[in-house]
C-alpha positions as CSV (number, residue, x, y, z in Angstrom):
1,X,10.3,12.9,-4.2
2,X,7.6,14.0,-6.4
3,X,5.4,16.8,-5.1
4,X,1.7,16.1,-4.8
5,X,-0.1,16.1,-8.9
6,X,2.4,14.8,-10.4
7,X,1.5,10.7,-11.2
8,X,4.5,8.3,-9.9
9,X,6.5,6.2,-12.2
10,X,6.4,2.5,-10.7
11,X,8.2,0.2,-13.2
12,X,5.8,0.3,-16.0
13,X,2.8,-1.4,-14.5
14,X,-0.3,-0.6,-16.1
15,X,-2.8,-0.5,-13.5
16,X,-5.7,1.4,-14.1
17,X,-5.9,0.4,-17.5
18,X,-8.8,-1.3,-18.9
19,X,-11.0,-0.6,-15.6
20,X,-8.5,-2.3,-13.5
21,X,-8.4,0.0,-10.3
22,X,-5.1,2.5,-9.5
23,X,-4.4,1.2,-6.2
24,X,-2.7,3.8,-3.5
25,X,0.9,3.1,-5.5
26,X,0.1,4.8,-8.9
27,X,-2.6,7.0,-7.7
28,X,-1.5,10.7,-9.2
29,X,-0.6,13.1,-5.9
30,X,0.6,10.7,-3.5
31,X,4.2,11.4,-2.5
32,X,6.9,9.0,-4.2
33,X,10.6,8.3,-3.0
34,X,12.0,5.7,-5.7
35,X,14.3,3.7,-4.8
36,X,15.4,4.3,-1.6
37,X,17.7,1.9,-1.4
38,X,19.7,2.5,2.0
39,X,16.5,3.7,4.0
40,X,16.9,5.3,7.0
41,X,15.5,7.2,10.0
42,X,15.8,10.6,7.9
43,X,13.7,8.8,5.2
44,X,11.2,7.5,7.8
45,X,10.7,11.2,9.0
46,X,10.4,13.1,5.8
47,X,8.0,10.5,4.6
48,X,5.8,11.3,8.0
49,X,6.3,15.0,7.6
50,X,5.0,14.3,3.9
51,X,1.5,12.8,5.1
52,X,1.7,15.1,7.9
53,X,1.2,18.2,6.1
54,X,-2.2,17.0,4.7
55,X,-3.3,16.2,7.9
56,X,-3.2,12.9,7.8
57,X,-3.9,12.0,11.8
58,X,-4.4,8.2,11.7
59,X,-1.0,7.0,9.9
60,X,-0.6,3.6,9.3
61,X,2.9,1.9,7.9
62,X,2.5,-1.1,5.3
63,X,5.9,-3.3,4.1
64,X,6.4,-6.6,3.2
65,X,7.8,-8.7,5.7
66,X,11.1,-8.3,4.3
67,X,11.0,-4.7,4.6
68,X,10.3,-5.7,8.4
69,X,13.6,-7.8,8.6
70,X,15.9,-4.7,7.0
71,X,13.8,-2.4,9.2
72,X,13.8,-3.9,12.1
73,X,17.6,-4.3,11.6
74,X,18.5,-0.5,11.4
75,X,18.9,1.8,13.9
76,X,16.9,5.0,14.0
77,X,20.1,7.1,13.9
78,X,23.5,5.6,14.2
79,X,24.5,6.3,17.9
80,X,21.0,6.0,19.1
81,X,19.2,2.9,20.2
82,X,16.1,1.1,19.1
83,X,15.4,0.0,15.7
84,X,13.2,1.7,12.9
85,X,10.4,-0.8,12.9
86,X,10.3,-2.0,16.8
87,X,7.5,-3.6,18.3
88,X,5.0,-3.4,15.8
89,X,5.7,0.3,14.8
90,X,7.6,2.6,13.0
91,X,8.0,6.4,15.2
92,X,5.4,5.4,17.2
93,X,2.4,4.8,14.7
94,X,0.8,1.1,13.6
95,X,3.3,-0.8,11.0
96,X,1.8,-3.7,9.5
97,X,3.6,-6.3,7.7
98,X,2.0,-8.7,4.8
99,X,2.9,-10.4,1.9
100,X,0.1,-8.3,-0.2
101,X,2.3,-5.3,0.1
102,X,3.8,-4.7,-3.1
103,X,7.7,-5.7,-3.1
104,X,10.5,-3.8,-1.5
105,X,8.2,-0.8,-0.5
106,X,7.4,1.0,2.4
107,X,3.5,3.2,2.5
108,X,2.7,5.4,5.1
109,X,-0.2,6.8,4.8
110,X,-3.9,7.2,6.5
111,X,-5.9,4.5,5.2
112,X,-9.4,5.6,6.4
113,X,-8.4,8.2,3.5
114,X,-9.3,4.9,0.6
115,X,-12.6,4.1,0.0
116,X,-13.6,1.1,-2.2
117,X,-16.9,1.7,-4.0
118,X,-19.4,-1.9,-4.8
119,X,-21.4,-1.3,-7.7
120,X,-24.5,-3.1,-8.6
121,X,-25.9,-6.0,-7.2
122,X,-22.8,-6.4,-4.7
123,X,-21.7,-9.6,-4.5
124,X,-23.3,-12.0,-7.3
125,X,-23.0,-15.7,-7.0
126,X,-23.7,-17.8,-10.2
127,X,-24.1,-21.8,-10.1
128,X,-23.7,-24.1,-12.5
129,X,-24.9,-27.4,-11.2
130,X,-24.6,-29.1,-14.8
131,X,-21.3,-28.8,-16.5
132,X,-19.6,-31.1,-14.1
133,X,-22.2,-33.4,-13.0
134,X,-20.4,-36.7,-13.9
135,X,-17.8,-35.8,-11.3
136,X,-20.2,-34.9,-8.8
137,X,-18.7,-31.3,-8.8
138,X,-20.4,-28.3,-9.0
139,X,-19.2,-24.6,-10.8
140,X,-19.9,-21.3,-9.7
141,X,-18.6,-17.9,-10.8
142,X,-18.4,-14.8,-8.5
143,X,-18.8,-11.5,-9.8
144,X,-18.4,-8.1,-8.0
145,X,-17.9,-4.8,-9.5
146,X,-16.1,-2.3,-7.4
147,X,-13.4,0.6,-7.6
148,X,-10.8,2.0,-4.9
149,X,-10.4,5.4,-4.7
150,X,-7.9,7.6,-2.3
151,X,-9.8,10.6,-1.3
152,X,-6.7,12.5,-0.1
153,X,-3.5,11.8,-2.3
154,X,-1.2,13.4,-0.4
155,X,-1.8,11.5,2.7
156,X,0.4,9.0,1.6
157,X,3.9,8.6,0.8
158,X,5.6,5.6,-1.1
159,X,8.9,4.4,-0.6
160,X,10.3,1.7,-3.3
161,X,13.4,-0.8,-3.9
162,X,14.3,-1.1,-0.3
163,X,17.6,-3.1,0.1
């Protein structure tokens, strides 16, 4: 676990180079537990204690749907029943599976805490009605400019290489 400050090491990706935004994952100050391979209830706890003590109130849980499957497969302690991720949620708060999630990883965290930021004009919609007019098709580019930002690091912790 890396305390809160200290910037995450997540398989050399380079986000947040060349204006492409952080995302929650390599935002500096959010709690990381690499490679938790053989997760269990313990981890599940010290990961809420870890957004817990920045206050985070409205926790949310966010895996991949295969993360579901192990999850949902584990018992919370080994002679207790009921699985880690039962029902739609993980000790009681909202866990949400989806393919966006990033592989094999687990975030808790309270995601009123990101904001994402439009700059500009918003949403700009260009049309091109000319450069395929022999196939009766028309081209359009979208453009927005925006940035995502996590206004409190440490309400989130990161849990990667589940297996």
């Amino acid at each position: 676990m890396l305390p809160p400050g200290e910037a995450p090491e997540h398989g050399g990706r380079l986000a947040g180079i060349a204006g492409q935004p952080l995302g929650i994952h390599n935002t500096p100050g959010i709690y990381s537990y690499d490679e938790v391979a053989d997760m269990d209830w313990a981890d599940v706890l010290a990961m809420l204690e870890a957004v817990s003590d920045a206050n985070a109130d409205n926790v949310t849980w966010f895996g991949t749907p295969a993360v579901r499957t192990l999850l949902s497969n584990r018992a919370r302690l080994p002679a207790a029943s009921g699985e880690i991720w039962l029902d739609g949620t993980i000790s009681g708060f909202p866990a949400v599976a989806s393919t966006l999630a990033p592989a094999a990883s687990l975030t808790c965290g309270d995601f009123s805490q990101v904001i994402i930021a439009m700059f500009g004009d918003g949403l700009e919609i260009t049309i091109n009605p000319f450069s395929n007019f022999a196939t009766g098709k028309i081209a359009y580019r979208a453009w927005l400019t925006a940035d995502v930002s996590v206004t409190t690091p440490a309400a989130f912790a990161v849990a990667t290489s589940i297996t």
